[in-house]
C-alpha positions as CSV (number, residue, x, y, z in Angstrom):
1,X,-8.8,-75.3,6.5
2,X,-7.3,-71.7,7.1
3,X,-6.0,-70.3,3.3
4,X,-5.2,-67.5,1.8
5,X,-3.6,-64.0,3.1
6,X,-5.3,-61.2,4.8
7,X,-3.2,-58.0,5.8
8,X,-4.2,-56.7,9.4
9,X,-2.5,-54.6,11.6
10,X,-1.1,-55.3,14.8
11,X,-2.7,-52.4,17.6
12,X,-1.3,-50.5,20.2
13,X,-2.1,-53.3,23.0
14,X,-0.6,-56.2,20.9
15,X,-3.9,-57.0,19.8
16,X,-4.4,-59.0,16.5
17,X,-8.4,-58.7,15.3
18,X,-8.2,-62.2,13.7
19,X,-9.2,-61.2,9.9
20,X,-13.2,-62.2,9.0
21,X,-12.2,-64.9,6.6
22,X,-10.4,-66.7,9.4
23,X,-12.8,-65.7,12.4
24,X,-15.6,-67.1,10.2
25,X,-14.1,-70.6,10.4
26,X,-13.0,-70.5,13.9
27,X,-16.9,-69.5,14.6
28,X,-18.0,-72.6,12.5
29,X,-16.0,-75.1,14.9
30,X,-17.3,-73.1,18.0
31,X,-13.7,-72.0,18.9
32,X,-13.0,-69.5,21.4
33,X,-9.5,-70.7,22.2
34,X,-6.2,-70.8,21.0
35,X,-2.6,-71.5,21.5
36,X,-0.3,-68.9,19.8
37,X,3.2,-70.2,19.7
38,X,6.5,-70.0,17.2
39,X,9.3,-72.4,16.1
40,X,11.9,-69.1,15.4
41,X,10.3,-66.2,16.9
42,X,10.1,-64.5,13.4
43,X,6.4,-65.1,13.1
44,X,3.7,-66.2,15.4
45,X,1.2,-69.7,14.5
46,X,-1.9,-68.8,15.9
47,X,-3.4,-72.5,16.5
48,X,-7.1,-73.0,17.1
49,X,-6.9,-75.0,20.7
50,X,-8.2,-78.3,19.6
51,X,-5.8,-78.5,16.4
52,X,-2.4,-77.2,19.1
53,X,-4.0,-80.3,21.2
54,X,-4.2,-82.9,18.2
55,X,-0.7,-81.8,17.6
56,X,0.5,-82.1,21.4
57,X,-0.9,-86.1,21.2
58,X,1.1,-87.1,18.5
59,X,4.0,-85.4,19.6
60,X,3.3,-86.9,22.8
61,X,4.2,-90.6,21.4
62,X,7.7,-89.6,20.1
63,X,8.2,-87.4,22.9
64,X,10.6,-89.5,24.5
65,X,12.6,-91.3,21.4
66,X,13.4,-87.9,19.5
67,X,15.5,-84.7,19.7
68,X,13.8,-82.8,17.2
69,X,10.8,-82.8,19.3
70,X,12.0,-82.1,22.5
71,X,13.2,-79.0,20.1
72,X,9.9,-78.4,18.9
73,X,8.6,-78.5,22.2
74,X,11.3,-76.5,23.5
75,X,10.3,-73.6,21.3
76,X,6.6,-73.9,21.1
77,X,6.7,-73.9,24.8
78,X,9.2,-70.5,25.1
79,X,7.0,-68.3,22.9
80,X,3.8,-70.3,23.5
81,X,0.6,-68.7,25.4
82,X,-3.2,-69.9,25.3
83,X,-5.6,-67.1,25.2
84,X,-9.2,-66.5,24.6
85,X,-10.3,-64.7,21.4
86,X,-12.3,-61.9,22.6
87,X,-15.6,-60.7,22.0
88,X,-14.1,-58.2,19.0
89,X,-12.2,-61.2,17.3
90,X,-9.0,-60.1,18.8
91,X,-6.2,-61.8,20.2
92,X,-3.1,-60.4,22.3
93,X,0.4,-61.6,20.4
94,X,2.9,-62.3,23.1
95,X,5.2,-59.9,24.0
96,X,8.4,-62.0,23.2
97,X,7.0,-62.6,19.9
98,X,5.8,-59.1,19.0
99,X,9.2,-57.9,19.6
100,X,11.2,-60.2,18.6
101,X,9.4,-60.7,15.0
102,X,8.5,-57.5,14.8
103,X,4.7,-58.3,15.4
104,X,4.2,-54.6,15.7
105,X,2.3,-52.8,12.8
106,X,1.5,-54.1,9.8
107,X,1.5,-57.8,9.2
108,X,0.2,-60.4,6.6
109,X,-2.1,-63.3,8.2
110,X,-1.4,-66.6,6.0
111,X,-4.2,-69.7,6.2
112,X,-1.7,-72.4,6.7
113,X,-4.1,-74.8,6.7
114,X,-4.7,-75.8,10.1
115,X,-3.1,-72.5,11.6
116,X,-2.7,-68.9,10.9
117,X,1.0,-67.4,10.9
118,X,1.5,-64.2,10.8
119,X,4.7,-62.4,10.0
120,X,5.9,-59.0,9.6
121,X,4.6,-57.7,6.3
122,X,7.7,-55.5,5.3
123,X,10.0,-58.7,6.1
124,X,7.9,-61.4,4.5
125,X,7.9,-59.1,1.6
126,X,11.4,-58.9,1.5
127,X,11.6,-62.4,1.6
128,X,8.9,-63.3,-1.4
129,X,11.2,-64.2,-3.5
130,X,13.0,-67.2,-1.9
131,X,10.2,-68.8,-2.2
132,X,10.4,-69.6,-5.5
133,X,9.2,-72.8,-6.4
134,X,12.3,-75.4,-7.4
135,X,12.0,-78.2,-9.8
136,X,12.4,-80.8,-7.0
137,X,10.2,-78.7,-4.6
138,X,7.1,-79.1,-7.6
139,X,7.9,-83.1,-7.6
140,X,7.7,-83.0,-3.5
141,X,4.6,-81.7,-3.5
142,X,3.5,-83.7,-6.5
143,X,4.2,-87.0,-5.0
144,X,2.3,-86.1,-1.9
145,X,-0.6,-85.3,-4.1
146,X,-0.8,-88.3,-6.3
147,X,-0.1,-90.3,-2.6
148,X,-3.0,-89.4,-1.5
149,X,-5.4,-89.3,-4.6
């Protein structure tokens, strides 16, 4: 499970050295692979390949039946790109992606559980605060919690 935030910088090349923390995990599952894609084009998910495949399966079953993935798959297809972690723990963002969320400099590197996103820091920054936590958002995730305790 990928958590946390780890600042990193985004190099001259496009190249992302995936922070330790992360590259640590992704060494513990043997993964040399991964699938970096976006839903917006704000940020870039950086999948390790066999999670992006899990997700293509189920995906797979609705594929046919529902808009919002054909959407989904849509997107993750336009900005999408599976690349090899090289042998410095780097990845190359794609281009569309590094320009069109500003992938450029400084960026934060956020363990969403089974991917990393990573996001302009100035503009998540800006952004912090509207994600406060409602009153109906802390009974969401409560529910799921007790659901599955």
């Amino acid at each position: 499970m990928f958590r946390g935030n780890n600042p990193a910088k985004v190099d001259d090349k496009g190249r992302l050295k995936i922070p330790f923390a992360f590259k640590t995990l992704l060494d513990a599952a043997n993964v040399t692979q991964v699938y970096i894609t976006s839903t917006d084009g704000k940020s870039a998910q950086i999948w390790p390949l066999p999670a992006w495949e899990k997700q293509e399966r189920l995906l797979a079953e609705h594929s046919n039946l529902d808009e919002a993935v054909e959407k989904y798959l849509n997107l993750t297809s336009y900005y999408g790109q599976q690349l090899e972690i090289d042998s410095q723990g780097r990845v190359v963002l794609p281009q569309k992606l590094r320009e069109k969320g500003k992938l450029d400099a400084e960026v934060v590197v956020l363990g969403k559980l089974v991917y990393l996103e990573v996001q302009n820091e100035k503009a998540f920054e800006d952004r912090l605060g509207s994600f406060e936590m409602t009153a109906e958002d802390r009974k969401s995730v409560a529910a799921i919690v007790r659901q599955h305790s």
